[in-house]
C-alpha positions in Angstrom: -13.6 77.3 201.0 -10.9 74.8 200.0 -8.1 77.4 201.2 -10.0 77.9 204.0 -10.2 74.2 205.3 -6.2 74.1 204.1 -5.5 77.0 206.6 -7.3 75.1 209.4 -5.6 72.5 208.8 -2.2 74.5 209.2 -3.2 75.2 212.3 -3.8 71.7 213.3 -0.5 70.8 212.3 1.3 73.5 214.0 0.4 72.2 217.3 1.3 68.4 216.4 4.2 69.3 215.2 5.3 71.4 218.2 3.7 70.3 221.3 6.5 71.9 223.8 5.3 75.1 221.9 3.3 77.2 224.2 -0.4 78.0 223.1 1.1 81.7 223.2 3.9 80.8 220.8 1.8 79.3 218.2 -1.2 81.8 218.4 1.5 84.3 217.5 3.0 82.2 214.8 -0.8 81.5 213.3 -1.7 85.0 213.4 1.9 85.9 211.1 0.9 83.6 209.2 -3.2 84.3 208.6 -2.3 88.3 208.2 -0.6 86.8 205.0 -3.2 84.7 203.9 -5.2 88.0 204.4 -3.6 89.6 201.9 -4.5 86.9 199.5 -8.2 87.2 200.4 -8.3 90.9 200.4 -5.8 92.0 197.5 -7.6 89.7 195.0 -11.1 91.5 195.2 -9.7 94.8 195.4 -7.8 94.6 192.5 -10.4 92.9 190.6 -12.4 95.9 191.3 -9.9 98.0 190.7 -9.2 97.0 186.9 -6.4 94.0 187.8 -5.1 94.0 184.3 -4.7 97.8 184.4 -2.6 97.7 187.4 1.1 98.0 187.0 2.8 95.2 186.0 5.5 95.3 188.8 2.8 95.1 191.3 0.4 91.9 189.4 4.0 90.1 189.2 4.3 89.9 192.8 0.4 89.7 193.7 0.3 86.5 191.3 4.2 85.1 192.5 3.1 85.5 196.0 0.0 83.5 195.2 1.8 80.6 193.7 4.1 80.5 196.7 1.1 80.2 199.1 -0.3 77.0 197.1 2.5 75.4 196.4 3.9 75.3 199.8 0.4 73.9 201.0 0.6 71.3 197.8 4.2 70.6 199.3 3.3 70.2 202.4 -0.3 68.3 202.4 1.2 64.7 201.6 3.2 64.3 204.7 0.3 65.5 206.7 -2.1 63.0 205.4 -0.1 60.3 205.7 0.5 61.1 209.6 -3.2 61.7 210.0 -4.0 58.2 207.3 -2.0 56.0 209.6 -4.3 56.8 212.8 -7.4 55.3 210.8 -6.7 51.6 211.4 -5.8 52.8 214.9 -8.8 54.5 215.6 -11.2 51.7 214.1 -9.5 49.1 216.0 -10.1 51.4 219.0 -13.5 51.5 218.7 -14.0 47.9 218.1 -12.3 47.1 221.4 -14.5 49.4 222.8 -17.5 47.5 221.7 -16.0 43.9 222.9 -13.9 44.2 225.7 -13.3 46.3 228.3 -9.6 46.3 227.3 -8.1 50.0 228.1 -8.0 52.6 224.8 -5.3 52.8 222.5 -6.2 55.9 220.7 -3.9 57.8 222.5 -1.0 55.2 222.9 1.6 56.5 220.7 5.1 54.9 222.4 5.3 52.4 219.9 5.6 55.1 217.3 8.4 56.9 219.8 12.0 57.8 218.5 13.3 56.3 221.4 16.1 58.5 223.6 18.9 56.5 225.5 18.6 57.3 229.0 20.8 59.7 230.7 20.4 61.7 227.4 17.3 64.1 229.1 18.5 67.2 226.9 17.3 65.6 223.8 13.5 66.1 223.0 11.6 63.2 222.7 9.7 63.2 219.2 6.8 60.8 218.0 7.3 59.4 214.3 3.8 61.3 213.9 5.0 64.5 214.9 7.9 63.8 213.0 5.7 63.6 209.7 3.9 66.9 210.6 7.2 69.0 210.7 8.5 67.3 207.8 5.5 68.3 206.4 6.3 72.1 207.6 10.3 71.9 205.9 8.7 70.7 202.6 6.1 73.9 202.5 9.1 76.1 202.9 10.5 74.8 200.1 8.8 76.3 197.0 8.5 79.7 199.5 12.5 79.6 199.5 12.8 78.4 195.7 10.0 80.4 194.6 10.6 83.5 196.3 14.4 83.4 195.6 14.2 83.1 192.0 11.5 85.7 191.9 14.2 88.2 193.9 17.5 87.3 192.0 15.4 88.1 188.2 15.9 84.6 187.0 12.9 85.8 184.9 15.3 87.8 182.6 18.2 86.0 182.8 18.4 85.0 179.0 20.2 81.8 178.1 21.0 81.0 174.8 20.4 77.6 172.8 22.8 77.2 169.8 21.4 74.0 167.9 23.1 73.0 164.8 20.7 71.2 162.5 20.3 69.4 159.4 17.5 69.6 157.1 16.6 67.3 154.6 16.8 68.6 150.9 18.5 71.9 152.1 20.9 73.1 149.2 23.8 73.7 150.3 24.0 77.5 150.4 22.1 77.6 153.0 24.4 75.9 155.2 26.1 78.2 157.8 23.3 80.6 157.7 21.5 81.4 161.2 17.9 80.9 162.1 17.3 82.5 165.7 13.9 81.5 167.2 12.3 83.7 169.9 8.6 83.1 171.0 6.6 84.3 174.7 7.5 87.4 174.7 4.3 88.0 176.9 4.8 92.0 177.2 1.8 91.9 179.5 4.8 91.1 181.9 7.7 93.3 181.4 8.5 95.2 184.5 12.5 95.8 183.6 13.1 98.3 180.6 16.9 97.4 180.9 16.6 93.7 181.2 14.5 93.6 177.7 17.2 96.1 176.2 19.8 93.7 177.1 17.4 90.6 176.1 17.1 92.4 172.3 20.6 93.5 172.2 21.6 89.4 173.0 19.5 88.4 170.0 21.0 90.7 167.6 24.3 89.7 168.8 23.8 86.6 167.2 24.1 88.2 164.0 21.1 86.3 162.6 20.1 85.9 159.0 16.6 85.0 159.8 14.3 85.3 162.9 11.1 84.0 164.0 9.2 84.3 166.3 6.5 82.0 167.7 3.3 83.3 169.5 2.2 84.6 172.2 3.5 88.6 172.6 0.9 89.8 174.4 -1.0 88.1 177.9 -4.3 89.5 177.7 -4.4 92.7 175.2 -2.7 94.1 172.4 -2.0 97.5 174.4 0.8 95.7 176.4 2.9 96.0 174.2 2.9 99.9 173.3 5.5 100.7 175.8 7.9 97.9 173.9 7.4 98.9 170.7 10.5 101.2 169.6 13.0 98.1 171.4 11.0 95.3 169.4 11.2 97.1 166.7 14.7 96.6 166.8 14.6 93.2 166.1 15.4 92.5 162.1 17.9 90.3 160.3 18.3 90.5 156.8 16.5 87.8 155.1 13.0 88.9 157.6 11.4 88.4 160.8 8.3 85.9 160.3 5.9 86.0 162.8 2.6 84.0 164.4 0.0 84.3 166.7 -0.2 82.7 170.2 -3.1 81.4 172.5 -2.5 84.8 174.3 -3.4 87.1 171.4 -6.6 86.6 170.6 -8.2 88.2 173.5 -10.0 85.1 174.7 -8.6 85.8 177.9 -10.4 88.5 179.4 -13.6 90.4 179.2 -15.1 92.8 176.7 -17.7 95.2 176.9 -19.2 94.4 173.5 -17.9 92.1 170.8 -16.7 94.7 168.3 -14.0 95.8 171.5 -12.7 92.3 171.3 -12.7 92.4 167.5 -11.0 96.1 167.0 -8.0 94.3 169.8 -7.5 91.4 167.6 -7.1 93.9 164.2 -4.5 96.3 166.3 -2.4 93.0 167.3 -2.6 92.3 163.0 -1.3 96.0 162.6 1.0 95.9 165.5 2.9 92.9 163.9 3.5 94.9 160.6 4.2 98.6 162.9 7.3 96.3 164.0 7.9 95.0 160.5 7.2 91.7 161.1 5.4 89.4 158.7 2.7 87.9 159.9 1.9 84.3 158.9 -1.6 83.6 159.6 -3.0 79.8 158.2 -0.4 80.9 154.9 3.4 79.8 153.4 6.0 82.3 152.6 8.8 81.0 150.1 12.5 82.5 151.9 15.2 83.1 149.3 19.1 83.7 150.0 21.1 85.3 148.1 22.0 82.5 145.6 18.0 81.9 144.8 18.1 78.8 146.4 14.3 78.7 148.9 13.3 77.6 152.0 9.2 77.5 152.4 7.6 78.8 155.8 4.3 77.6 156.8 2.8 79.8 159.6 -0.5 78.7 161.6 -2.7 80.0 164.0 -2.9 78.9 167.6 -4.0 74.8 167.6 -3.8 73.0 170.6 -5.1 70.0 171.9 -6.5 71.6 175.7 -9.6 73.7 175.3 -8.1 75.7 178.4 -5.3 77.0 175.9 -7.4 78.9 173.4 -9.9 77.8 170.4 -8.3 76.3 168.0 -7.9 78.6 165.1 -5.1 76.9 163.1 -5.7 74.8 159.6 -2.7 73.6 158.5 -4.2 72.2 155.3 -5.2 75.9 154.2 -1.8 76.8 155.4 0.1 74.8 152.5 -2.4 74.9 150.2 -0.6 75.5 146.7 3.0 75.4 148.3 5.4 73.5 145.6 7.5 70.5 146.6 11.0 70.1 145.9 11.8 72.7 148.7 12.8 71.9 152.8 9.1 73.0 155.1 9.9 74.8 158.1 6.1 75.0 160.1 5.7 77.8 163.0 2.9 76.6 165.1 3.0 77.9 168.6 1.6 75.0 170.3 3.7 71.5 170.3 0.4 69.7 171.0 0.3 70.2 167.3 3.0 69.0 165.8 2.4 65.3 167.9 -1.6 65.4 166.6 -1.6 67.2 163.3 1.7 67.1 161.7 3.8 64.0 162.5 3.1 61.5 160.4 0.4 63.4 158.0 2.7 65.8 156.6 6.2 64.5 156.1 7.4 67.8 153.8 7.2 69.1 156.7 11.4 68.8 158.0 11.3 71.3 161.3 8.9 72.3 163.3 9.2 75.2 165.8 7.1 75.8 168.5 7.2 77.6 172.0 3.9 78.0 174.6 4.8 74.9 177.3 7.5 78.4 179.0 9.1 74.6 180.5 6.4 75.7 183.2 9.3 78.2 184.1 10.2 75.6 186.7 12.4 72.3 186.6 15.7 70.5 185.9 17.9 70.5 183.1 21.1 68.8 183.6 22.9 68.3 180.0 23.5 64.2 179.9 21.8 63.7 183.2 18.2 64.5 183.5 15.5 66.6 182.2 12.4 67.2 184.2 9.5 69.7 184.3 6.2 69.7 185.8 5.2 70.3 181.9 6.4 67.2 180.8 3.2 65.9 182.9 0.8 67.8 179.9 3.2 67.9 176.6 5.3 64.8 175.9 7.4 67.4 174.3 8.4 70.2 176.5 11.3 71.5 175.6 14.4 71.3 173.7 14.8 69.6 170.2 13.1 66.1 169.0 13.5 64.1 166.1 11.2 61.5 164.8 12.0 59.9 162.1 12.6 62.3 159.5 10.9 65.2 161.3 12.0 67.5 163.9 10.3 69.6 166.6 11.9 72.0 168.5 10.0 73.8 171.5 11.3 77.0 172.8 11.2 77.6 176.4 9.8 81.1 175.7 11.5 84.7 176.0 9.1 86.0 178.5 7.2 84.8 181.7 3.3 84.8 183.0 2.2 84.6 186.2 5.3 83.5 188.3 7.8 86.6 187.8 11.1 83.8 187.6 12.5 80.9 186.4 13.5 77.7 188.8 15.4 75.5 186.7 14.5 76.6 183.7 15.6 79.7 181.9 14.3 82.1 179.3 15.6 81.0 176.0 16.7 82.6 172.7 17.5 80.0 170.3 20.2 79.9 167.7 20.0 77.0 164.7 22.9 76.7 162.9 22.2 75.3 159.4 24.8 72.5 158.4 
């Protein structure tokens, strides 16, 4: 009903904002643009009766891009539209009060002191109210996140794969350790994947790295732990000599969908356990590993299950206290929690062993700018006061990886997919 009222109000707009527009011309503009919003209204159903999340990837991309790309140009556009409709309240109550006390003449429809004035002898030039200004302003900013949106979406900014090459310091680290590489990789979300070639070259970009270490944090399915059979002989590819240590995202529990019985969602959850040991990844789950290099000298992993602070984002199945429960000290504590949420509630603070903490999940919202020096902004700095990119508090350090994959919106504005390189020094 909301999209409804929205659409209406589209309509109402479109004749503000172009008044020398024949009713013709706009009827045929409105009906372009309601055979769209038909699409919307009719696709969703269908698939949903169809099976949605058995329909091919390629095709759920675009179906849930396009949808974005409807609201946000609305979202865009609604501001400018209230505010040239807000301004005639005062007008309109003032009206009616003259109304009731004089006889003076209406000013409802008086809008010359809001004219953009023309200089005479200059006929060729339209005339334009400052309210009729606002509504096409309001029309230029909806088109907008269609342009952005859609562009990105068409030129595969969703697999174009930037890589992050963070040297870092770790407190207590022996120094044989130093030169060695860490690559992080996390959001895979194979549920995605509609470009064999693009994830080939993705894999073949991480290896390049020649790492000694890889982990990856959460999150490698969307809904199920089927999506990611057709991936499995190029993820199994990914290996670096000294292990690849996995954990477990919001995504891959299975609390995302709907099962015919409990024991479904149950056997799901015990293939995505096997599937990270089919790829030869060890699975951390609420547990520490100790790493060892060649000269003996360790590194201890903690792993946790999902926590986050938003109930929307999954149940909260990580205990870090379990986690490090008979760990040593005397060793530098690297912590793989896929949620940063965590880190700022549960870990800063309350467990200073803890050096580095590496985290993915926030994807940067996939949107945003990131000019080195100059300005970092994303709409998910508005949810996680750590979004992206690597923090350090006091003696701790987060670092949130914009994530490998994408969900929902098949691109990135602003805001590539990331594999991360840390360079121990």
């Amino acid at each position: 009903m909301v999209n409804l009222a929205l659409d209406a109000y589209v309509w109402r707009h479109l004749s503000l904002s172009f008044p020398a527009w024949s009713v013709k011309r706009r009827r045929r503009f409105y009906r372009i643009y309601a055979a769209m919003q038909m699409l919307w209204y009719v696709a969703l159903p269908t698939a949903e009766a169809l099976g949605y999340e058995g329909l091919p990837a390629l095709f759920r991309n675009i179906f849930q891009t396009y949808v974005l790309m409807a609201i946000a140009s609305k979202v865009w556009a609604l501001p400018w539209w209230l505010i040239r409709d807000l301004q005639w309240v005062p007008r309109w109550i003032l009206d009616r009060l003259r109304q009731i006390t004089s006889n003076l003449p209406s000013i409802s429809t008086v809008e010359t002191s809001n004219e953009i004035q023309v200089p005479e002898g200059n006929t060729g030039v339209e005339t334009i109210t400052r309210a009729a200004f606002l509504s096409r302003l309001g029309f230029v900013m909806g088109a907008i996140p269609l342009l952005g949106l859609g562009g990105s979406a068409l030129t595969e900014t969703a697999y174009r794969y930037k890589v992050h090459r963070v040297p870092i310091s770790l407190k207590g680290l022996a120094a044989s350790w130093r030169g060695k590489r860490i690559v992080q990789i996390s959001d895979l979300h194979t549920g995605s994947w509609d470009h064999r070639e693009a994830i080939e070259r993705g894999v073949e970009r991480i290896l390049s790295l020649n790492p000694d270490i890889i982990f990856f944090t959460g999150d490698l399915v969307n809904t199920r732990t089927h999506e990611v059979d057709p991936w499995m002989d190029i993820l199994s590819q990914i290996r670096a000599p000294l292990g690849v240590y996995s954990i477990l995202g919001n995504h891959d529990y299975g609390d995302y969908t709907r099962w015919p019985d409990q024991q479904s969602k149950v056997d799901n959850f015990a293939k995505m356990v096997a599937t990270h040991k089919a790829l030869g990844w060890d699975l951390l789950r609420n547990e520490w590993r100790p790493i060892s290099n060649e000269s003996g000298d360790l590194i201890h992993l903690v792993g946790c299950e999902n926590w986050g602070k938003r109930s929307g984002f999954g149940k909260q199945y990580g205990d870090l206290p379990k986690a490090m429960k008979g760990m040593p000290l005397g060793h530098p504590v690297i912590l793989l929690t896929h949620d940063p949420s965590h880190f700022d509630k549960e870990v800063l603070g309350k467990f200073p062993q803890i050096v580095l903490t590496l985290s993915g999940h926030t994807h940067g919202m996939q949107m945003g700018i990131e000019v080195p020096g100059f300005v970092r902004w994303s709409p998910a700095s508005l949810v996680y006061p750590h979004w992206a990119g690597h923090y350090q508090i006091a003696e701790q350090q987060l670092y949130v990886n914009r994530g490998f994959g994408f969900v929902g919106f098949r691109g990135r504005l602003g805001i590539y997919p990331e594999i991360t390189c840390f360079e121990l020094t």
